[in-house]
C-alpha positions, 0 to 999 in steps of 0.5 A: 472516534474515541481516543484512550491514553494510558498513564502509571506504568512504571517499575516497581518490585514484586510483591507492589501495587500499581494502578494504571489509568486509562483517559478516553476522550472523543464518542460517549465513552460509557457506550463502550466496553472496556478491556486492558491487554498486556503484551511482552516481549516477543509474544501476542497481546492477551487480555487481562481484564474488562469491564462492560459498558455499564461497570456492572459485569467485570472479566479477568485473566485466570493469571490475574484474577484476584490480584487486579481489580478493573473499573471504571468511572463514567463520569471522569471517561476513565477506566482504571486497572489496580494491580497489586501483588505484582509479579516479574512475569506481569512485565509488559506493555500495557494497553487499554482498548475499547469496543461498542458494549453491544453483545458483551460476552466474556469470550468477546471481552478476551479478543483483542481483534474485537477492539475498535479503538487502542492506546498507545501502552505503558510500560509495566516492569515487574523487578525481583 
């Protein structure tokens, strides 16, 4: 089992910058991928990034790509999601996710049924 715990959601205005952590505890966490998903309102949870087991290999949603940066610290069992210039349709709730970094592939990274262990999310609210 492997526990994750997310934390520094909040609300911020556009344009700002939030960094979002995410604790695991429980199994080697550096034996697994790691992905952040956001889910809004009505809609389905979509990727926004990962990153592979080892930190070396690092997936982005088109929507977020050069805006957030995904890494993680091995030595701490945390991954982090830096967002900045943060816009009103990035409002959502957050959550981390992990998978066994076994057969990592961009296209593994992106689904979220290829998850094996989820937070419970922190909420991201994006004003004008």
């Amino acid at each position: 089992q492997v526990q994750l715990v997310e934390s520094g959601g909040g609300l911020v205005q556009a344009g700002g910058s939030l960094r979002l952590s995410c604790a695991a505890s429980g199994r080697t966490f550096s034996g697994y991928d790691m992905g952040w998903f956001q889910q809004a309102p009505g809609k389905e949870r979509e990727f926004v990034a990962g990153v592979a087991w080892s930190g070396a290999f690092t997936y982005y949603a088109d929507s977020v790509e050069g805006r957030f940066t995904i890494s993680r610290d091995n030595a701490k069992n945390t991954v982090y999601l830096q967002m900045n210039s943060l816009k009103p349709e990035d409002t959502a709730v957050y959550y981390c996710a992990a998978k066994i970094g076994l057969h990592t592939t961009a296209q593994s990274m992106g689904v979220p049924a290829a998850y094996a262990y989820w937070g419970q999310g922190t909420q991201v609210t994006v004003s004008l």
